[in-house]
N, C-alpha and C positions, 0 to 999 in steps of 0.2 A: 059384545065385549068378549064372552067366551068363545065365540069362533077368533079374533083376535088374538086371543091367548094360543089358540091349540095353532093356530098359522102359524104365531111367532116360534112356536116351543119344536115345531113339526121343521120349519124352516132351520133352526140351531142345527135338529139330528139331524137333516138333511145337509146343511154344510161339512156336520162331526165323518159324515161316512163318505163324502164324495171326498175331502180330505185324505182318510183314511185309505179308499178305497184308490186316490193316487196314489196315497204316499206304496201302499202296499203294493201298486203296479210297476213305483219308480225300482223300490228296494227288489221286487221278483224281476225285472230287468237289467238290474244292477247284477244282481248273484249273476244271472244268467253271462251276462257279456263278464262276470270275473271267472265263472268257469271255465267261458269260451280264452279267454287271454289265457288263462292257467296251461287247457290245453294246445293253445300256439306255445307256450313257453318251455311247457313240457318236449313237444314238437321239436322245438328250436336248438334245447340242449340234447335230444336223442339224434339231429342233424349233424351238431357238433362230434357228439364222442362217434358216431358211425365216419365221419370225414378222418376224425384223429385216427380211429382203426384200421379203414383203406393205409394211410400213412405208415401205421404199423407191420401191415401185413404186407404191403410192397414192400418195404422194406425186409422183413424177415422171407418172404421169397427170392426178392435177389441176394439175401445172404447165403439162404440156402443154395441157389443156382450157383455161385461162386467157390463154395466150400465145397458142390460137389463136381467142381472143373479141379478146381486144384488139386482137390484131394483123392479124384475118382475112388469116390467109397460112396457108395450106396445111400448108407443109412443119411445121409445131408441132405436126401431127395424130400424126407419126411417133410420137415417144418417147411420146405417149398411147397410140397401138394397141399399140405396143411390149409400153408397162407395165402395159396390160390382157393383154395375152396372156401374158406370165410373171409376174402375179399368179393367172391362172388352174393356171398352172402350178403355184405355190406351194401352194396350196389344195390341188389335187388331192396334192401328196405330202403333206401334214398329213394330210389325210381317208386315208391311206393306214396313215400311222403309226398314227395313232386308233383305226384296227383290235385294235389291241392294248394301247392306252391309254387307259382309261377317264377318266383325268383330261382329257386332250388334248380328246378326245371331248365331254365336255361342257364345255371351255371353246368348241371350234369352235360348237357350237351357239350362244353367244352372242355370237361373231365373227361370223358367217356372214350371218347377217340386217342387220348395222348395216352389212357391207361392201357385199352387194348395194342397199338402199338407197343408199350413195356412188355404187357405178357406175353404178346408174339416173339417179342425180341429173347425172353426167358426164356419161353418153349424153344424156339429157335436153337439158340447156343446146346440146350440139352440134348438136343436130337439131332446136332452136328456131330455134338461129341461120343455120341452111341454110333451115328454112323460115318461121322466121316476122322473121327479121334478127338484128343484135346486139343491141340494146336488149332484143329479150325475152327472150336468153340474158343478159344483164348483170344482166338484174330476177330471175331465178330466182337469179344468182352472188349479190346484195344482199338476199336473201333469210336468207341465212347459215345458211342448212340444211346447207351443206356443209362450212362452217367446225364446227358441230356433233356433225353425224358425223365429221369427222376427230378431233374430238376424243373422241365416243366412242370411234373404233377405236383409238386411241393408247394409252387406260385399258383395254380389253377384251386387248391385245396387251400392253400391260403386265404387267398382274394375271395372267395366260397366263406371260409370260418369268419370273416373280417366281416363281410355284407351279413351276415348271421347271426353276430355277437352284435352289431348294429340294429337289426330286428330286434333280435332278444332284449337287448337295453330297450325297447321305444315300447314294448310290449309290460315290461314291467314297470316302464312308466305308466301306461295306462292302467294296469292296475292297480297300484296304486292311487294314481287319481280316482279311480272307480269307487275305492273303498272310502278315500276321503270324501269325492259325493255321496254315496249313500247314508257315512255315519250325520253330515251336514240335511240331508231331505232326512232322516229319521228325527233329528234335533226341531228342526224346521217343521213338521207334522206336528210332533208331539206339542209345540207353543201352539202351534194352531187350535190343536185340538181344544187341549187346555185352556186357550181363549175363549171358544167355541162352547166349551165348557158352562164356564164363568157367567157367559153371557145367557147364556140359558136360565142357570138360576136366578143371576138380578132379575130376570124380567119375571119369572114364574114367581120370585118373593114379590115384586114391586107392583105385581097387578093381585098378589095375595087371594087369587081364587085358583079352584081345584084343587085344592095340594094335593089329593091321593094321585091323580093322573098326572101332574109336576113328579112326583116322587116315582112311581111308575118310569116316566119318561126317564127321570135321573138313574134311574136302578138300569134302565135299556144301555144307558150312555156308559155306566160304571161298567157293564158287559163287553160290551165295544171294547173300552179301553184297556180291560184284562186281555181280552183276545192283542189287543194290540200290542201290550208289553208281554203278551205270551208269547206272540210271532216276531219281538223285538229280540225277546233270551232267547230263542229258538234259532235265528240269526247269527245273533253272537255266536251261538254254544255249537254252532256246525259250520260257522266260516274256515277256509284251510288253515287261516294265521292265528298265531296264538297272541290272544289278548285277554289281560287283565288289569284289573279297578284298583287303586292303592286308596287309601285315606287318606288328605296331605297331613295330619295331623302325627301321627305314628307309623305310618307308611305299612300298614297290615294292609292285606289282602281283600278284597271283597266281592272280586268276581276272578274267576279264573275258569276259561273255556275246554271245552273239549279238545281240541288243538294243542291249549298246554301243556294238558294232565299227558299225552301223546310224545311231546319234546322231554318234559322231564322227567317223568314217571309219577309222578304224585298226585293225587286223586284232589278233585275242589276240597271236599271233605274236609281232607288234611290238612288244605293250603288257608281256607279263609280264616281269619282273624288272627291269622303269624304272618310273621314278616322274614324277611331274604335271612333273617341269621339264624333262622330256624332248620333252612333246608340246606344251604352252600356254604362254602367255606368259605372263612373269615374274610382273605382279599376279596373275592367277588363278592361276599355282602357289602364290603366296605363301597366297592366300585360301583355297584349297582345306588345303593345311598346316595351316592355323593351326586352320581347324575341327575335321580329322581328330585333332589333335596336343588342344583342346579337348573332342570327345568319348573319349578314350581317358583324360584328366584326371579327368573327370567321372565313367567308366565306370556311362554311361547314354547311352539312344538322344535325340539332337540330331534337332531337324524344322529345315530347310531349308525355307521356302516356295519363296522365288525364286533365284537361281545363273546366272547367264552361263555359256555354254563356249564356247570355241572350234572350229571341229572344222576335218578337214583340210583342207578347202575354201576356209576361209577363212570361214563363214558361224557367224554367233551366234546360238546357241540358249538358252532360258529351263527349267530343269532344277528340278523341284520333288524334291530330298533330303531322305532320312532315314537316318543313320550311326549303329553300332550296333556296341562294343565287344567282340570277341568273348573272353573271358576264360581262362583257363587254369585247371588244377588248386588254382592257387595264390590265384586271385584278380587274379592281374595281367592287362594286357592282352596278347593276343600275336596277337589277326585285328582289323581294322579290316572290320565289314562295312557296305556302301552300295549304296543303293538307290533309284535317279532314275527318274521320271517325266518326258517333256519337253511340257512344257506350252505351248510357242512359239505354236501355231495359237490354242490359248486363250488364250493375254494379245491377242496381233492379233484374234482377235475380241473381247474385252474393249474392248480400244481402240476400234475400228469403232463398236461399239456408245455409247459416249461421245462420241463424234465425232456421232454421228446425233443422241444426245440434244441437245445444244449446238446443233445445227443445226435440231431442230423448238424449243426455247426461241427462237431469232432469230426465227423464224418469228411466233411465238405474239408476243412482244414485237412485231414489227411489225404484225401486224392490232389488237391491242390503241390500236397508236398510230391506225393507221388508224380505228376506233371513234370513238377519243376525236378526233379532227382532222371527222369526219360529225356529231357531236352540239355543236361549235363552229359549226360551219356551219348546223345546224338553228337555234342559238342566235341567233346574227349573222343569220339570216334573220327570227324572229320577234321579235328586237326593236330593235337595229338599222335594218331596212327598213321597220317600220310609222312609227314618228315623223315620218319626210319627207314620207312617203305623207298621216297625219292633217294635218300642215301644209297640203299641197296643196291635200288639201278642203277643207279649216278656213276656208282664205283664200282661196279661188272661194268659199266658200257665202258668209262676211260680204260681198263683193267684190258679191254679189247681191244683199244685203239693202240694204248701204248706198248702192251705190250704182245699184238698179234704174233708176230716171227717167234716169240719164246715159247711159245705154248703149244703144247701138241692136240692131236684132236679130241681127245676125253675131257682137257681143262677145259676148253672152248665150249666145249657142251654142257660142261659144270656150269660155267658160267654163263651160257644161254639159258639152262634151265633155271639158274638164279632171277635170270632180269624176267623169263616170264613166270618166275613165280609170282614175284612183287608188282607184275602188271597184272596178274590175274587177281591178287589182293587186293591192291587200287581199285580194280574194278567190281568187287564185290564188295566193298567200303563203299564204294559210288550207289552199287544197288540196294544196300542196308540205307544207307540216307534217302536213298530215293523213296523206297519202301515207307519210309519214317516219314517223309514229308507229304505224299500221296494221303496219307492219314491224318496230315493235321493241317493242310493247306485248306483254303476257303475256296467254295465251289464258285466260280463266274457262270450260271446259266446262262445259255444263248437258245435263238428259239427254234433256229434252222443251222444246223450245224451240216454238214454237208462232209459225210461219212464218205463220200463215193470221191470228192476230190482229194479226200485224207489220203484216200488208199493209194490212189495214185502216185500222188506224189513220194511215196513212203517205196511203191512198187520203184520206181523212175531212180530214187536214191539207190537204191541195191544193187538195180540195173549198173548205175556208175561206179560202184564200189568195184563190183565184178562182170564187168562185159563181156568175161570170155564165157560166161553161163548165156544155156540156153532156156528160159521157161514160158512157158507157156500159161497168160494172165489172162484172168477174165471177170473183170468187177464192172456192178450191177450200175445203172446210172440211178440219179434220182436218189439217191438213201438222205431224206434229211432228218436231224433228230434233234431233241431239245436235249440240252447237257452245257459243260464245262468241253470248252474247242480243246484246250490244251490236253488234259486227262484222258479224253477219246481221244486224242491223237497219239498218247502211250498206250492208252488199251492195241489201236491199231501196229502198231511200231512194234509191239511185241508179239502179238500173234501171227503179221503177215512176215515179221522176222524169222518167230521158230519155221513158220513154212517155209520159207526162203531158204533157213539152214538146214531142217529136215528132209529137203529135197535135193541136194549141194551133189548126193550118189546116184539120183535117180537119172538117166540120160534123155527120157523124156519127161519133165519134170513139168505139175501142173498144178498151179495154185487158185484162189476164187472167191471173192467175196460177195454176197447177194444177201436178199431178205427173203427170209421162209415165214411169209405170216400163215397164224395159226389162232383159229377161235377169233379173229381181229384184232389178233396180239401180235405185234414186227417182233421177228426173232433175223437177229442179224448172223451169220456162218460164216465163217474161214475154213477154206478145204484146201488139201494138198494129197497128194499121193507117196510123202515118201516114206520116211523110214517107220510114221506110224507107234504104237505102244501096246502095251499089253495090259489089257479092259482091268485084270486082277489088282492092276494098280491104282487104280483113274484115282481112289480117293486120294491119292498123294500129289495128285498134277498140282493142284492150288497152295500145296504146303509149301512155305520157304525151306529154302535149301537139299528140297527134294529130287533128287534128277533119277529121271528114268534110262537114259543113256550115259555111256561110260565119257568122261571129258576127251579124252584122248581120239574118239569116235566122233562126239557135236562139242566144243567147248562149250562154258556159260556156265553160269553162277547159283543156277536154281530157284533164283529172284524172280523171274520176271514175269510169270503166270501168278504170283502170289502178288505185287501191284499190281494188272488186271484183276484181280477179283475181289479187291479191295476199290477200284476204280468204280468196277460195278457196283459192288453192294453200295459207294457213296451213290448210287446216282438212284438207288431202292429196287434196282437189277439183280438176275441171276447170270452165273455161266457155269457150262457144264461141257464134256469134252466127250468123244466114243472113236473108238479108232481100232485097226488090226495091224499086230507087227507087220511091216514092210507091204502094206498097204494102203497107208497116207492114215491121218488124221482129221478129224472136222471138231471143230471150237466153236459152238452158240453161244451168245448172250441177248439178252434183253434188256432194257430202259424204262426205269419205273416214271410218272409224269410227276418230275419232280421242279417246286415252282421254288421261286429266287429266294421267298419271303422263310421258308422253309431252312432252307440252307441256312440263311443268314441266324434264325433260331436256333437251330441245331449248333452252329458254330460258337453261337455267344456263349 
């Protein structure tokens, strides 16, 4: 019989602790995976404000970049270098985190590439305008390649913070479930035990032998379960959330964790046995009441999203609450439990983050206007400006017909020099739109363009223009190239033209177009021999309305190198020129492998 007793009494402990000894596995699994979520979440919003800061710092380096074209003043370089070096900075702790986030990981991959194109594009403009002036960094900013990329990087960084804040949300959902499993397995232990308990005594009173080893055993068990609500407060009083125990009767205090005494300032000490109007002021106590006194009504758990508190400092914090009736044998309520999260850092970045949205919308709204105020002015130039212009000639030409015999030969020439003013004006209106539209027309890629029959045909036109020249051509067979046919067909038109007219004195006169590759790179050349330039100037050959010759000597407008080089830079080309007065010229460019799907983003 007494080996019966110590089996059954031995069998109870041995339930009370394998119990135990889950429950205490579940709750050191539970902390552990609410650490680990803590630290994704932590993760997930240090992901976020580093993407918001890329966003800030691009942005305040191309202000900088901008402010110091316009203004060429120095000190505008600052907050550029600035915002390039803690954009670097940015990057590198993303590519860090990424380590361990596969999503991060391949969004950075399609961040990465559209950011260093912007900064090349920055550097770029700066270091035209150091070496080649303002204008040719203004014609790269008018280009609107950069406006572009910003606006990729904008949607790239987006779509990045969108998948992110989606993480972040499924991650605080899990922790929170995590919490609500483990206060439910601590519930759920503790009745066990307590059954386990129970059952112990009946038997050890109902078989009424041993009692000192019953009492023994009982005193082992009362040990147990100290350790158990030891490692229970222990739990509570070091979870990161603040929670605490009301009475439903008076609504005082009765447990308040380490976590709280941290959000408000006030120590358990202080807190237990008073209530919310002891510490906060009158509204919040009343608010806080009314909720507590509503879920104890209800007896069901009320979600809080947002809550104001006060703490002792004097500073308001944002408390995301969930209150949760705790009930009695009977069914009534008799624990008020609550459970805050302070969310303050994350509403102020929430805001931040709304504040910047609103602030690139202004942005966006104002280049937009700026667009629409450029394509007015394109308008007002081509039609507008021609009617005065046809007038002018209109009435010098009749002015000659009708009244030839009256005029002597000074009028005549007055009035020749008239009609070819307003045709030279016409014609640099012509090259101003051209110019203009070269920059905002949409690229047609083709994949074999055939540079060698461009030229030809372009040499064959000139030929008929003027047959009484003699020159002497010699283009490369074979040039095919991926591009826009029409565009390279004005790159060509214009370069094989200056040759054509820069050779007009030479009497053996010799023009040439071929491919010099180099390193495996096609560099395409135009050579001529005639009147040639002087190298001191070369950074002005690309500038509009730059002319190195006097009109009188080559007409032309000064247009037409500055659409070439805006020709090439669309197509992610360079060209560059070297020549000696009255020893011809030669004009390179290159062809970046520019594909259709490109174009067509860059253009949207």
């Amino acid at each position: 019989m007494t080996g019966s007793i110590q089996q059954k009494v031995a069998v109870g402990v041995g339930l009370v602790s394998l119990i135990f000894c889950l429950a205490f596995g579940f709750v050191y699994n539970s902390i552990n995976d609410s650490t680990h979520t803590r630290d994704k979440i932590f993760q997930s919003r240090q992901i976020l404000q580093e993407l918001n800061s890329i966003l800030i710092n691009i942005t305040e380096a191309e202000t900088g970049q901008r402010g110091y074209l316009l203004t060429q003043q120095p000190q505008y370089l600052s907050p550029y270098t600035t915002a390039i070096r803690q954009l670097q900075h940015n990057l590198d702790v993303l590519q860090g985190l990424a380590k361990q986030d596969l999503l991060l990981s391949d969004q950075l991959k399609l961040l990465e590439p559209v950011l260093n194109l912007k900064l090349n594009e920055l550097q770029r403009t700066v270091v035209l305008n150091r070496t080649h002036g303002k204008e040719a960094a203004l014609q790269v900013v008018m280009t609107n390649e950069g406006q572009k990329l910003m606006d990729e990087i904008h949607n790239r960084i987006a779509q990045t913070i969108y998948l992110e804040n989606g993480v972040l949300q499924s991650r605080r959902q899990q922790s929170q479930y995590s919490q609500q499993v483990t206060y439910i397995a601590l519930d759920v232990s503790g009745v066990v035990i307590f059954f386990l308990l129970g059952l112990v005594y009946w038997v050890v009173n109902r078989e009424n032998t041993r009692r000192e080893q019953a009492q023994r055993d009982l005193n082992q068990l009362n040990s147990v379960l100290q350790k158990n609500m030891a490692l229970l407060d222990s739990i509570i009083e070091n979870v990161p959330g603040m929670i605490f125990l009301k009475d439903a009767k008076e609504l005082r205090f009765q447990l308040f964790n380490k976590a709280a005494e941290e959000v408000v300032g006030f120590l358990s000490e202080e807190v237990l046995g008073k209530n919310d109007y002891d510490f906060f002021p009158e509204a919040q106590a009343d608010q806080f009441t009314h909720k507590d006194r509503e879920t104890l009504r209800l007896k069901r758990l009320v979600d809080i999203e947002e809550e104001a508190i006060s703490t002792r400092h004097g500073e308001i914090r944002i408390l995301k609450t969930k209150k949760v009736p705790i009930l009695d044998d009977k069914g009534n309520p008799a624990y008020l439990l609550g459970i805050s999260q302070d969310i303050t850092e994350f509403k102020q970045t929430q805001e931040h983050i709304e504040q910047l949205n609103a602030r690139l919308e202004r942005q966006v709204t104002h280049l937009n206007a700026l667009n629409k105020e450029l394509e007015a002015f394109s308008y007002s130039v081509s039609h507008d400006l021609r009617t005065p212009l046809r007038s002018i000639e209109g009435f010098s030409q009749a002015i000659l017909e009708s009244a030839i015999e009256k005029l002597d030969d000074t009028e005549k020439d007055y009035l020749h020099r008239v009609r070819n003013s307003s045709q030279q004006m016409a014609q640099l209106i012509d090259d101003i739109l051209n110019l203009s539209r070269v920059t905002r027309a949409e690229l047609n890629i083709e994949a074999n363009v055939d540079l060698s029959e461009i030229a030809r045909d372009i040499v064959k036109e000139l030929q008929n223009q003027e047959p009484q020249r003699q020159v002497s051509v010699e283009i490369e067979d074979g040039i095919l190239v991926k591009g826009d046919c029409g565009l390279l067909k004005v790159v060509l038109q214009n370069l094989i033209g200056n040759a054509w007219k820069f050779t007009s004195k030479q009497p053996n006169a010799f023009i040439s177009f071929e491919n010099h590759p180099k390193n495996g790179t096609p560099i395409y050349a135009v050579h001529d021999n005639g009147a040639g330039f002087n190298m001191a100037y070369a950074e002005k050959l690309f500038e509009a309305f730059q002319r190195l010759h006097a009109n009188k000597e080559f007409p032309g407008t000064g247009i037409g190198l500055a659409i070439v080089q805006r020709i090439i830079a669309r197509h992610r080309g360079q060209i560059w020129g070297d020549g000696d007065v009255g020893t011809g010229a030669n004009f390179y460019f290159t062809l970046g492998n520019i594909q259709q799907e490109e174009v067509n983003d860059d253009h949207a």
